[in-house]
PDB file of the backbone (N, CA, C, O) and the ligand in Angstrom, with CONECT records:
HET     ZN  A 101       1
ATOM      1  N   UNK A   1      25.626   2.171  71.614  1.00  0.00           N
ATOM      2  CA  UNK A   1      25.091   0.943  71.016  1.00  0.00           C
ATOM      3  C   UNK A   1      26.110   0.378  70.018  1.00  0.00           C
ATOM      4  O   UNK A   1      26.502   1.137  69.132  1.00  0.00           O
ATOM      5  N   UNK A   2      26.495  -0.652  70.061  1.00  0.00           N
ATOM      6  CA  UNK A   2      27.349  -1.454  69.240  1.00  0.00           C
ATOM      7  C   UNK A   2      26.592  -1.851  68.005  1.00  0.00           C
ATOM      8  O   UNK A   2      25.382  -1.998  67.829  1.00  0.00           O
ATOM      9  N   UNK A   3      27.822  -2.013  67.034  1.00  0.00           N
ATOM     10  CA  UNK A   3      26.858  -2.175  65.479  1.00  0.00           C
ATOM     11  C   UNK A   3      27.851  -3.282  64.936  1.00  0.00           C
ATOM     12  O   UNK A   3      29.080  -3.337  64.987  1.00  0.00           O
ATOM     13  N   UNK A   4      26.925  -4.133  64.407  1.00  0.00           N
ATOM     14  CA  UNK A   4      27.307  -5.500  63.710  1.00  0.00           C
ATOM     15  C   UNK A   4      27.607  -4.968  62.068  1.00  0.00           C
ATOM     16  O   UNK A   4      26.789  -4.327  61.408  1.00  0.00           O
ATOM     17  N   UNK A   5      28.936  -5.382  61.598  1.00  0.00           N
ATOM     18  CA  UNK A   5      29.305  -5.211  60.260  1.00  0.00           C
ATOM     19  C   UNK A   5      29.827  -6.779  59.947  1.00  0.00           C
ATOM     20  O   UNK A   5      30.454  -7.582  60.638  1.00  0.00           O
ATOM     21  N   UNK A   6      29.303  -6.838  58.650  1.00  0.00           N
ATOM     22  CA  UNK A   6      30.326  -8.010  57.933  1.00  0.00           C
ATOM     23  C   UNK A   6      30.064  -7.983  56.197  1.00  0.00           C
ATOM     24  O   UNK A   6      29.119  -7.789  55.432  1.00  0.00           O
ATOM     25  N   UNK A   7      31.484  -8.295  56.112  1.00  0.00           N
ATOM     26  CA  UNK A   7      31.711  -7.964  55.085  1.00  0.00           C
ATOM     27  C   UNK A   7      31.986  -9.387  53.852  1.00  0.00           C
ATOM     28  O   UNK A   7      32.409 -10.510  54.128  1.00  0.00           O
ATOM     29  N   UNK A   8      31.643  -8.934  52.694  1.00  0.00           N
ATOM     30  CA  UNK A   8      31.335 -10.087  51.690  1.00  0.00           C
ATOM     31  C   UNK A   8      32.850  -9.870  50.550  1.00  0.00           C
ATOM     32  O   UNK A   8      32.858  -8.954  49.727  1.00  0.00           O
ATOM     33  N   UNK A   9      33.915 -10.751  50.673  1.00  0.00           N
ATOM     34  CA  UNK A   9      34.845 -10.920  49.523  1.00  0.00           C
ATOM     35  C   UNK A   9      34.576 -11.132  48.476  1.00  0.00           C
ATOM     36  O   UNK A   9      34.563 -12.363  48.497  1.00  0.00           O
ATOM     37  N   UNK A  10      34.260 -10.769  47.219  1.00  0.00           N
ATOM     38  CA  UNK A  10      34.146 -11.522  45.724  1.00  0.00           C
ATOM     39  C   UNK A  10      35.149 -11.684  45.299  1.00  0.00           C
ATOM     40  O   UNK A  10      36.045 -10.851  45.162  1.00  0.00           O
ATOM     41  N   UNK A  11      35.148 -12.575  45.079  1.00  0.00           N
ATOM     42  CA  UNK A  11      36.652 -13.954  44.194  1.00  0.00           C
ATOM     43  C   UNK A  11      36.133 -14.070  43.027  1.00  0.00           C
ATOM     44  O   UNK A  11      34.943 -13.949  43.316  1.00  0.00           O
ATOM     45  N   UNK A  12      36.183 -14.276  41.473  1.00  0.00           N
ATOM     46  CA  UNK A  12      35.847 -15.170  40.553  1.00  0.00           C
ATOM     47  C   UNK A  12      36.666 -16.721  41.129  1.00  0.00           C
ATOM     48  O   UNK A  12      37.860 -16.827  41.410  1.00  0.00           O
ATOM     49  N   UNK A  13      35.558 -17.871  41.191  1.00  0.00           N
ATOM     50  CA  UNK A  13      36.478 -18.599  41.208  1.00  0.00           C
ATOM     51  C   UNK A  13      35.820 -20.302  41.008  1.00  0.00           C
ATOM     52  O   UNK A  13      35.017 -20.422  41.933  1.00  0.00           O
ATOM     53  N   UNK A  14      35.839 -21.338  40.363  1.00  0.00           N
ATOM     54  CA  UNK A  14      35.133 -22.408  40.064  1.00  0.00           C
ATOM     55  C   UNK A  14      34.191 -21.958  38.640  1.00  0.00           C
ATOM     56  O   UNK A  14      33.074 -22.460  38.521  1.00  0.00           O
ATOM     57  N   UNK A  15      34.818 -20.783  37.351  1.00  0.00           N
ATOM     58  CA  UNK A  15      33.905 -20.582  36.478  1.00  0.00           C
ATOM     59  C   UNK A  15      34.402 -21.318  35.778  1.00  0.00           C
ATOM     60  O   UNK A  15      35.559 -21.676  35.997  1.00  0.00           O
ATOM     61  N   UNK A  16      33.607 -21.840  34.580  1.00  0.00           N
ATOM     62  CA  UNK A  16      34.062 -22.722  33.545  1.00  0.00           C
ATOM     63  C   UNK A  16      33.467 -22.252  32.384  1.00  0.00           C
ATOM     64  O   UNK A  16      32.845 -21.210  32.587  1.00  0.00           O
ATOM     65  N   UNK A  17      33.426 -22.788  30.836  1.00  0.00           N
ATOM     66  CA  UNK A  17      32.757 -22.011  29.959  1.00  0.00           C
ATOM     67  C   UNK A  17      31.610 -22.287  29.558  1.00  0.00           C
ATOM     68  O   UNK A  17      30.937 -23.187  30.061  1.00  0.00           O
ATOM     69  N   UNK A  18      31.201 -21.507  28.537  1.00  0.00           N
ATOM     70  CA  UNK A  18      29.342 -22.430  28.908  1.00  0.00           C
ATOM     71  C   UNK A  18      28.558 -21.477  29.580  1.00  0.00           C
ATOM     72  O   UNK A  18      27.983 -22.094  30.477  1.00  0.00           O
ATOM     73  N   UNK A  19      28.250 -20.332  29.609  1.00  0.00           N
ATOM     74  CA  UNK A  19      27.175 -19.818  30.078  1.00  0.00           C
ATOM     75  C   UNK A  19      27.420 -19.101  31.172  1.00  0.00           C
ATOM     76  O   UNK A  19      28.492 -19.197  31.769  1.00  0.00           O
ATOM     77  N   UNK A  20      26.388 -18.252  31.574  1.00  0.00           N
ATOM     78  CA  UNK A  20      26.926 -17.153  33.084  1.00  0.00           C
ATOM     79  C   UNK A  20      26.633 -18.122  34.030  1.00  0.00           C
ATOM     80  O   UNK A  20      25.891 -19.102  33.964  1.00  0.00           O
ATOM     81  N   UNK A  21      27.531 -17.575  35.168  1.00  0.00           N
ATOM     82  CA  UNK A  21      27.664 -18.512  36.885  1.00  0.00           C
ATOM     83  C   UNK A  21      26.670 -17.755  37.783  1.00  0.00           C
ATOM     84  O   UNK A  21      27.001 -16.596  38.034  1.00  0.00           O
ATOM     85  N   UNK A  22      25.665 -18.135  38.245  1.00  0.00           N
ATOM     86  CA  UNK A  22      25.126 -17.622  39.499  1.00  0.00           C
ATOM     87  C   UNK A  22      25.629 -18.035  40.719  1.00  0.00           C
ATOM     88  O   UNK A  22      25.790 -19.208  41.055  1.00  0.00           O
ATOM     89  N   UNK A  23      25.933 -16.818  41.530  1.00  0.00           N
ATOM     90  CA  UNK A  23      26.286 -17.744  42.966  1.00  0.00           C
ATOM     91  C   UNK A  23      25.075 -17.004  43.733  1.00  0.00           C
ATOM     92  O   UNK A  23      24.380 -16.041  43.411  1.00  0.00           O
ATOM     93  N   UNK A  24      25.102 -18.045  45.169  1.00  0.00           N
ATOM     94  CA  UNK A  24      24.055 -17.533  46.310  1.00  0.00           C
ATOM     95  C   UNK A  24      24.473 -17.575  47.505  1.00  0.00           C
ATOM     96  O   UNK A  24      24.632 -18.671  48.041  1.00  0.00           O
ATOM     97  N   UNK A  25      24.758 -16.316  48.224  1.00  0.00           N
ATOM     98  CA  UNK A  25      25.493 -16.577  49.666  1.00  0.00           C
ATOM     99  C   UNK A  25      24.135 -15.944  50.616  1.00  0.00           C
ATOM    100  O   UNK A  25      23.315 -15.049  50.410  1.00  0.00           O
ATOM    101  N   UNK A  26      24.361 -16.848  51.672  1.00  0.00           N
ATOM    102  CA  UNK A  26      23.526 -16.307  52.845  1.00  0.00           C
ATOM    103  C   UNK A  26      23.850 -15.659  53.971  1.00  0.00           C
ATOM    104  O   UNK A  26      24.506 -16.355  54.746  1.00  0.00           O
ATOM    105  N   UNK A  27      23.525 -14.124  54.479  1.00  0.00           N
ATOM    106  CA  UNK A  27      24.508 -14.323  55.502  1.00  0.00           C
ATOM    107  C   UNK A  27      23.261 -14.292  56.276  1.00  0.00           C
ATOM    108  O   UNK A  27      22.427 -13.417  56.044  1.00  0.00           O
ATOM    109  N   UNK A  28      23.036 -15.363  57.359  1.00  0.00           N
ATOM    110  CA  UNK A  28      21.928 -15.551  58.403  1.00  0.00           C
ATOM    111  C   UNK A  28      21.903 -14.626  59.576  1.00  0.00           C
ATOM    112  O   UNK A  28      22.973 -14.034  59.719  1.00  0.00           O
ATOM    113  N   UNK A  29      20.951 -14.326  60.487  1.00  0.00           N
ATOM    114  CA  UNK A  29      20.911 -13.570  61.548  1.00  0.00           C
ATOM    115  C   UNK A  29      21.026 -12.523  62.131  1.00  0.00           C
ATOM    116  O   UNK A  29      21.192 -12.320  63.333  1.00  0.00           O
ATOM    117  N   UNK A  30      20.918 -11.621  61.049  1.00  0.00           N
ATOM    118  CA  UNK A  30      21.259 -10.177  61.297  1.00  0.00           C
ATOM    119  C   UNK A  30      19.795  -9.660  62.325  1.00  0.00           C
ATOM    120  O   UNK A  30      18.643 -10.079  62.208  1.00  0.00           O
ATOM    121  N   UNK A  31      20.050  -9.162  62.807  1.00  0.00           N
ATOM    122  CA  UNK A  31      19.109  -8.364  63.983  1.00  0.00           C
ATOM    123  C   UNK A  31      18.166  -7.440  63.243  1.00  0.00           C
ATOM    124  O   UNK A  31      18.560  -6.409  62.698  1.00  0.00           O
ATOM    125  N   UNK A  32      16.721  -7.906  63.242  1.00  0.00           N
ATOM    126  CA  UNK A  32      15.821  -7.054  62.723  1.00  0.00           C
ATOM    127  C   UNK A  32      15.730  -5.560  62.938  1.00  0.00           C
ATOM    128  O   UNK A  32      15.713  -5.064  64.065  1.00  0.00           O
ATOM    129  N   UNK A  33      15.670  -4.821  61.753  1.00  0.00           N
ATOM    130  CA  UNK A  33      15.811  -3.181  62.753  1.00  0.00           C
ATOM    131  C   UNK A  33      14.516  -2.842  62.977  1.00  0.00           C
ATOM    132  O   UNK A  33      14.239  -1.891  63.708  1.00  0.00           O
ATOM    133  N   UNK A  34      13.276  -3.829  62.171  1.00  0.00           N
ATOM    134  CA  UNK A  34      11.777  -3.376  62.650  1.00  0.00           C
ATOM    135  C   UNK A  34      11.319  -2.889  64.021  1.00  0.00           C
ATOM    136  O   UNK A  34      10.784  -1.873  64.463  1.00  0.00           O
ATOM    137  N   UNK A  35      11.890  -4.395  64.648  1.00  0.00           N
ATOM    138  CA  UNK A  35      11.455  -4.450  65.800  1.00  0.00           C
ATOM    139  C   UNK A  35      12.989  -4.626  67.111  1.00  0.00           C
ATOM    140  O   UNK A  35      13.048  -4.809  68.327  1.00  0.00           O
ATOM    141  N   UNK A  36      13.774  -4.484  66.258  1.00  0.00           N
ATOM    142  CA  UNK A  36      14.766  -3.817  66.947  1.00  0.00           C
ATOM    143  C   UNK A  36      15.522  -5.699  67.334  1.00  0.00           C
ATOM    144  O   UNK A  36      16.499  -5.733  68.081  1.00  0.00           O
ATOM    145  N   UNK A  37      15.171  -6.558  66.977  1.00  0.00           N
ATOM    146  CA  UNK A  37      15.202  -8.192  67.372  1.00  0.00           C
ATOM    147  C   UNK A  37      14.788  -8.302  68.353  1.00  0.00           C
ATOM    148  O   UNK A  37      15.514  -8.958  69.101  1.00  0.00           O
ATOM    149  N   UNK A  38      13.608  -7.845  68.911  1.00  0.00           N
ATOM    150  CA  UNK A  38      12.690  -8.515  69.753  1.00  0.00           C
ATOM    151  C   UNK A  38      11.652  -9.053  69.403  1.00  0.00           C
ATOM    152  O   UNK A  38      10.870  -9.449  70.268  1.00  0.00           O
ATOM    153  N   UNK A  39      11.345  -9.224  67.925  1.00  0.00           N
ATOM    154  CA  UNK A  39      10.784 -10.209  67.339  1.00  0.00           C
ATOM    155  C   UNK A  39       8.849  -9.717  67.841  1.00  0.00           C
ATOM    156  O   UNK A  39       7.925 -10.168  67.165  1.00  0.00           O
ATOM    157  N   UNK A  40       8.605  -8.859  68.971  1.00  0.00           N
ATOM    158  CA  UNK A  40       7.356  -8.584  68.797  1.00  0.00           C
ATOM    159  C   UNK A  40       7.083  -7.052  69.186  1.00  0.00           C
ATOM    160  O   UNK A  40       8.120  -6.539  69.605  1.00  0.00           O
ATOM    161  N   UNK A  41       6.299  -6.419  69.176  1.00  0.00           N
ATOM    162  CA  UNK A  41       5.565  -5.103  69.860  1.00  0.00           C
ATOM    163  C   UNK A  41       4.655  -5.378  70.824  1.00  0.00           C
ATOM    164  O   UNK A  41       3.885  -6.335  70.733  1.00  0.00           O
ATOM    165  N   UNK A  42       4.679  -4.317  72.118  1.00  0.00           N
ATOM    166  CA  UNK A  42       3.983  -4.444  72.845  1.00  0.00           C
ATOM    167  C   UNK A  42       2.364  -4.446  72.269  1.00  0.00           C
ATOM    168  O   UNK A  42       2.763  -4.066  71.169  1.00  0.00           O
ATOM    169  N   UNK A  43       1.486  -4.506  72.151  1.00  0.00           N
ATOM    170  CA  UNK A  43       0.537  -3.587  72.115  1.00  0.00           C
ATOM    171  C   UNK A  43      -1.060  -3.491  73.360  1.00  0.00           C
ATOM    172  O   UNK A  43      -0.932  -3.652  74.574  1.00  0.00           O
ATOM    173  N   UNK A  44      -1.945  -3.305  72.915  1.00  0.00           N
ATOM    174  CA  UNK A  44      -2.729  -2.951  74.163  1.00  0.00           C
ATOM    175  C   UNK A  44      -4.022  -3.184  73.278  1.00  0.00           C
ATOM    176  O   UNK A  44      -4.043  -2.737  72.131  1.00  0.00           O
ATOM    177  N   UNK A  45      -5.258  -3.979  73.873  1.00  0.00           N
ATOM    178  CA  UNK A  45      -6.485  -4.361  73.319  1.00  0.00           C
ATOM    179  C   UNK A  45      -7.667  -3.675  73.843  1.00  0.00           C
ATOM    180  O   UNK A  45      -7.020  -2.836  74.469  1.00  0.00           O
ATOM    181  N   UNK A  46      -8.543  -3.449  74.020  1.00  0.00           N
ATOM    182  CA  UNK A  46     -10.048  -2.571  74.221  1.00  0.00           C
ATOM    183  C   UNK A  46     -10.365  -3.005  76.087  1.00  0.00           C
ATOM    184  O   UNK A  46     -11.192  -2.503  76.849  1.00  0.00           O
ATOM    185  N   UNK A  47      -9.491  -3.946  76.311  1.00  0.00           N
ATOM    186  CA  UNK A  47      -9.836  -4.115  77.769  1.00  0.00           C
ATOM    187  C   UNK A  47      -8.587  -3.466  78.786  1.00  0.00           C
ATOM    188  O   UNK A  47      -8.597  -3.446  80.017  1.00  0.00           O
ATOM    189  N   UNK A  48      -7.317  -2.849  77.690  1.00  0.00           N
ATOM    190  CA  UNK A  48      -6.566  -2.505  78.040  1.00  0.00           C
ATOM    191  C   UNK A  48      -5.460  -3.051  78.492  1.00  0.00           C
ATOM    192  O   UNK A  48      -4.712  -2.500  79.300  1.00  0.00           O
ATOM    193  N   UNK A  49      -5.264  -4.323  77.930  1.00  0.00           N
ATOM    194  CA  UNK A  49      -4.126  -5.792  78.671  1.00  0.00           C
ATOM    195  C   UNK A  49      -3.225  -5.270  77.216  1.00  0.00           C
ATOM    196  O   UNK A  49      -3.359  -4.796  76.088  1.00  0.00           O
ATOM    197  N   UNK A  50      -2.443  -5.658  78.005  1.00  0.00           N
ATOM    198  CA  UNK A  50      -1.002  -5.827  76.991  1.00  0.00           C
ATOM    199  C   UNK A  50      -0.651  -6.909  76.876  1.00  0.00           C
ATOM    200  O   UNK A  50      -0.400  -7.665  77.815  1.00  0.00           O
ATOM    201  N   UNK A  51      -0.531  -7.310  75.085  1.00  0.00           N
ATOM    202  CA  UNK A  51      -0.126  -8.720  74.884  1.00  0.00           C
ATOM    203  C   UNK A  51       0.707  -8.000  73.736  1.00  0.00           C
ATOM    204  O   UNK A  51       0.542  -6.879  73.257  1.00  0.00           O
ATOM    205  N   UNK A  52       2.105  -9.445  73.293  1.00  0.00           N
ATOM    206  CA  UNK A  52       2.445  -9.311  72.252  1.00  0.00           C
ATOM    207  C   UNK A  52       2.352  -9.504  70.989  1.00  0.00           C
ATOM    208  O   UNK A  52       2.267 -10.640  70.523  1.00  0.00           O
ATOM    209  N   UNK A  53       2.356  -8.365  70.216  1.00  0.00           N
ATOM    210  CA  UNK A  53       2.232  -8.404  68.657  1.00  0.00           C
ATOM    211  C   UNK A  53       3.092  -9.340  68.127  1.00  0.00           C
ATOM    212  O   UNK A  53       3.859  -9.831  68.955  1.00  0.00           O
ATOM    213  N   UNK A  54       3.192  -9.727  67.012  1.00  0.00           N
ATOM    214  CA  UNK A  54       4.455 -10.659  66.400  1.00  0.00           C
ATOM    215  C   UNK A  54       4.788  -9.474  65.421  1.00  0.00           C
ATOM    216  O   UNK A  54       3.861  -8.763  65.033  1.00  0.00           O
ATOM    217  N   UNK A  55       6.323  -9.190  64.928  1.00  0.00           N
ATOM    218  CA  UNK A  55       6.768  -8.393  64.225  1.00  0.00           C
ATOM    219  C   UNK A  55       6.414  -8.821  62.761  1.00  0.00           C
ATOM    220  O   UNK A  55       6.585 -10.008  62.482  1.00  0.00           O
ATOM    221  N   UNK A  56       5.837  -7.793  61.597  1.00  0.00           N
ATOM    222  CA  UNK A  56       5.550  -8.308  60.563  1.00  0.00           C
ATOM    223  C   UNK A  56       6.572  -8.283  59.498  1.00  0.00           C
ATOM    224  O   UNK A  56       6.245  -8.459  58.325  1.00  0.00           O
ATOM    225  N   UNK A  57       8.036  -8.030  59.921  1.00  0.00           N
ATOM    226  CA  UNK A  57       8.851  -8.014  59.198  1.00  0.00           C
ATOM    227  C   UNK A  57       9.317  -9.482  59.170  1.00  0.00           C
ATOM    228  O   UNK A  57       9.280 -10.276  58.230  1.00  0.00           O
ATOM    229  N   UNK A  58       9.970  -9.725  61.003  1.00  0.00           N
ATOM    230  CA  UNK A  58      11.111 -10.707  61.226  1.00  0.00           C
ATOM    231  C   UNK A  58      10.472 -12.249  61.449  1.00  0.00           C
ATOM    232  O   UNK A  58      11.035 -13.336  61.575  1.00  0.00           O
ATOM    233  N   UNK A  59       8.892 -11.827  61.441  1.00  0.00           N
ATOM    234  CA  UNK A  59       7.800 -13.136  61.738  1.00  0.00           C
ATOM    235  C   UNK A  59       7.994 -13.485  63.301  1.00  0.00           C
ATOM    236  O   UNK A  59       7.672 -14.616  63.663  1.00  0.00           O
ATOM    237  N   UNK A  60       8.532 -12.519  64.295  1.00  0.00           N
ATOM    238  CA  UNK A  60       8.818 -13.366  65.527  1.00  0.00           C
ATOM    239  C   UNK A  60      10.213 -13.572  65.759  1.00  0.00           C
ATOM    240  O   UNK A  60      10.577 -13.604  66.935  1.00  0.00           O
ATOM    241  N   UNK A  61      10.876 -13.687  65.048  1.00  0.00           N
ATOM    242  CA  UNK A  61      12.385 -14.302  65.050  1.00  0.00           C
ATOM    243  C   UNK A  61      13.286 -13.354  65.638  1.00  0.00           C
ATOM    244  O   UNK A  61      14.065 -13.694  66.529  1.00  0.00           O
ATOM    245  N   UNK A  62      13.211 -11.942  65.100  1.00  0.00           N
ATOM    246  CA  UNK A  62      13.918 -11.132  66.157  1.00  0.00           C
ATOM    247  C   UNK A  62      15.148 -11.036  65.004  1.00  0.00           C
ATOM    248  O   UNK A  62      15.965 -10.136  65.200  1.00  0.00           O
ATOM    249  N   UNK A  63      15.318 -11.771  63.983  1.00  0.00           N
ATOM    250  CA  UNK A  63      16.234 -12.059  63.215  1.00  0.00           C
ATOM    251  C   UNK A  63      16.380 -12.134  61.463  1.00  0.00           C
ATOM    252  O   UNK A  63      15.924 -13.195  61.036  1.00  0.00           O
ATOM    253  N   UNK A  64      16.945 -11.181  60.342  1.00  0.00           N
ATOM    254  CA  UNK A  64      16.658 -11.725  59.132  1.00  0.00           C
ATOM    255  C   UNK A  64      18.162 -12.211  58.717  1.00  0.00           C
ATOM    256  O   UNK A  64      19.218 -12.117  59.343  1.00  0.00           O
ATOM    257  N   UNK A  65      17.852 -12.803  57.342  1.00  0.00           N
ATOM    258  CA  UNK A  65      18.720 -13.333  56.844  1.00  0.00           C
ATOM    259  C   UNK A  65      19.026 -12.574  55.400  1.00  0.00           C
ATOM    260  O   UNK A  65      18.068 -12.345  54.662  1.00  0.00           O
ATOM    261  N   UNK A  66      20.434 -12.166  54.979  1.00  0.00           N
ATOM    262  CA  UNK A  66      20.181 -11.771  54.042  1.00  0.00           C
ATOM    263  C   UNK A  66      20.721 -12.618  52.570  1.00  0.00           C
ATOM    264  O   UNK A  66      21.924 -12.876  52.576  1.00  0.00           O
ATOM    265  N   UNK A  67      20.078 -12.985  51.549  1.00  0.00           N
ATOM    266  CA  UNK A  67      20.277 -13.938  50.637  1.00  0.00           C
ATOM    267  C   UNK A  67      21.119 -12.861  49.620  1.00  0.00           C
ATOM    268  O   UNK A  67      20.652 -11.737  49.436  1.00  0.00           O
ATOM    269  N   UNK A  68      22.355 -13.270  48.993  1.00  0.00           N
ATOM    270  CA  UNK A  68      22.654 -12.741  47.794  1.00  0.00           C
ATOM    271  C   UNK A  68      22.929 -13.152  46.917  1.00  0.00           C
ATOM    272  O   UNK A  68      23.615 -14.172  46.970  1.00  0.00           O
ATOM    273  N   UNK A  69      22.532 -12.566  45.536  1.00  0.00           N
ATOM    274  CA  UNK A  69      22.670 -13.468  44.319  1.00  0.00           C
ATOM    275  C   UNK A  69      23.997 -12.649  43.627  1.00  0.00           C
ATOM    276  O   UNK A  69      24.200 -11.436  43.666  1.00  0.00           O
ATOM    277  N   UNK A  70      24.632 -13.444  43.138  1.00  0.00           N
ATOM    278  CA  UNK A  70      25.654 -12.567  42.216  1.00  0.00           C
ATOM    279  C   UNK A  70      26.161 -13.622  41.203  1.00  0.00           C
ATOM    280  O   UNK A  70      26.847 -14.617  41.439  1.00  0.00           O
ATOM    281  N   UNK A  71      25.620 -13.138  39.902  1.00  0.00           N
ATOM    282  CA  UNK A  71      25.757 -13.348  38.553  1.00  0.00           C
ATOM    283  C   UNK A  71      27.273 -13.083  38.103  1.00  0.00           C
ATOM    284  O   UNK A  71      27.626 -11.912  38.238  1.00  0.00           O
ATOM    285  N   UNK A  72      28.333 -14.065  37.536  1.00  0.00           N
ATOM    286  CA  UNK A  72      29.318 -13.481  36.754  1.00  0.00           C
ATOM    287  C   UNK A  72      28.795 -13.273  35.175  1.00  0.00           C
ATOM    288  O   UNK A  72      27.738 -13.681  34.692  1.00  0.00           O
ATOM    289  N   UNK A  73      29.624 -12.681  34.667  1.00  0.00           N
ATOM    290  CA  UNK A  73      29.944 -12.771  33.179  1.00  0.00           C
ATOM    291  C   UNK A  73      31.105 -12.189  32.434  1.00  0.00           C
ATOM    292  O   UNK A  73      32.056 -11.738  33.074  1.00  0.00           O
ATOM    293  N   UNK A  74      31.094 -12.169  31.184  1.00  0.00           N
ATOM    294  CA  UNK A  74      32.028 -11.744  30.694  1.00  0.00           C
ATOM    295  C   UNK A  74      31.932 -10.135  30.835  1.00  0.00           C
ATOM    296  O   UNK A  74      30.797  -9.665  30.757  1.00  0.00           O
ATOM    297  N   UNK A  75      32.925  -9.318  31.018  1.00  0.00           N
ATOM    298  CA  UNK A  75      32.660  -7.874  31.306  1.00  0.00           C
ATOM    299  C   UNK A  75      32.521  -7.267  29.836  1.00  0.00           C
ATOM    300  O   UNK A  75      32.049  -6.131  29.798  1.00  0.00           O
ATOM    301  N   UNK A  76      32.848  -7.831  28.677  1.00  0.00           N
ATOM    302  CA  UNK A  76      31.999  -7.322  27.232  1.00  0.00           C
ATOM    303  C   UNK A  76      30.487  -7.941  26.664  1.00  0.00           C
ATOM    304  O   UNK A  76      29.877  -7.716  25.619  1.00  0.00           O
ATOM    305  N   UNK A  77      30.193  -8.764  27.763  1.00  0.00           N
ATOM    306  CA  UNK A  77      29.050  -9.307  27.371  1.00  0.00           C
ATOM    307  C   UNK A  77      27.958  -8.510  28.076  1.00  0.00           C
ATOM    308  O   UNK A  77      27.780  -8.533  29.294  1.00  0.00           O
ATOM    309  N   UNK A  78      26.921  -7.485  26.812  1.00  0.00           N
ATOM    310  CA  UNK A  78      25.918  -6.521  27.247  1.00  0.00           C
ATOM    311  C   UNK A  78      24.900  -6.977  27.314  1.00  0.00           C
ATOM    312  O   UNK A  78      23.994  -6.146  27.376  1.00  0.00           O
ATOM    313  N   UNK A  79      24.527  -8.288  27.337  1.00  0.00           N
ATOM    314  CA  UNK A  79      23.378  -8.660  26.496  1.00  0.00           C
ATOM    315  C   UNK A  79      22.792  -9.330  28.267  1.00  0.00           C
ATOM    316  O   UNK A  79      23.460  -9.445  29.295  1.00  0.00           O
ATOM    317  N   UNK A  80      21.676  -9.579  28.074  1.00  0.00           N
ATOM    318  CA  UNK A  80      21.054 -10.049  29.643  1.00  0.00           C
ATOM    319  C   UNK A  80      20.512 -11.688  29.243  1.00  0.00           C
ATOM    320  O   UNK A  80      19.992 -12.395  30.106  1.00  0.00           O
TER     321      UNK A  80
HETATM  322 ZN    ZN A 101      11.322  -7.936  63.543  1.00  0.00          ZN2+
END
């Protein structure tokens, strides 16, 4: 089975003075491991039919996204 990696560079870069920088990167589409990105489960009802579940992680999508926040600051500044 092949495995998806990617990797995130941090730069300081566009800071100015005046307060801490939040940044927000997205990386979209990573393959749900709930449901493996098939987005549902089989399952089976009291008459015995198989229909699909929707995954309660990926909502269906088969797919998440992961959002990251990363705060600079000064590296002597302890204070939050
Ligand atoms: Zn899922």
């Amino acid at each position: 089975m092949s495995k998806e990696r990617r990797t995130i560079e941090i730069t300081p870069r566009l800071i100015s003075p005046g307060g801490r920088i939040t940044e927000v990167l997205e990386s979209r589409g990573h393959e749900c491991t709930y449901c493996q990105g098939n987005g549902y489960f089989w399952q089976e009802n009291c008459y015995r039919e198989r229909y699909k579940q929707e995954c309660p992680v990926c909502k269906g999508s088969g797919r998440l996204d992961a959002v990251i926040s990363i705060q600079w600051r000064a590296s002597n500044d302890t204070g939050r």
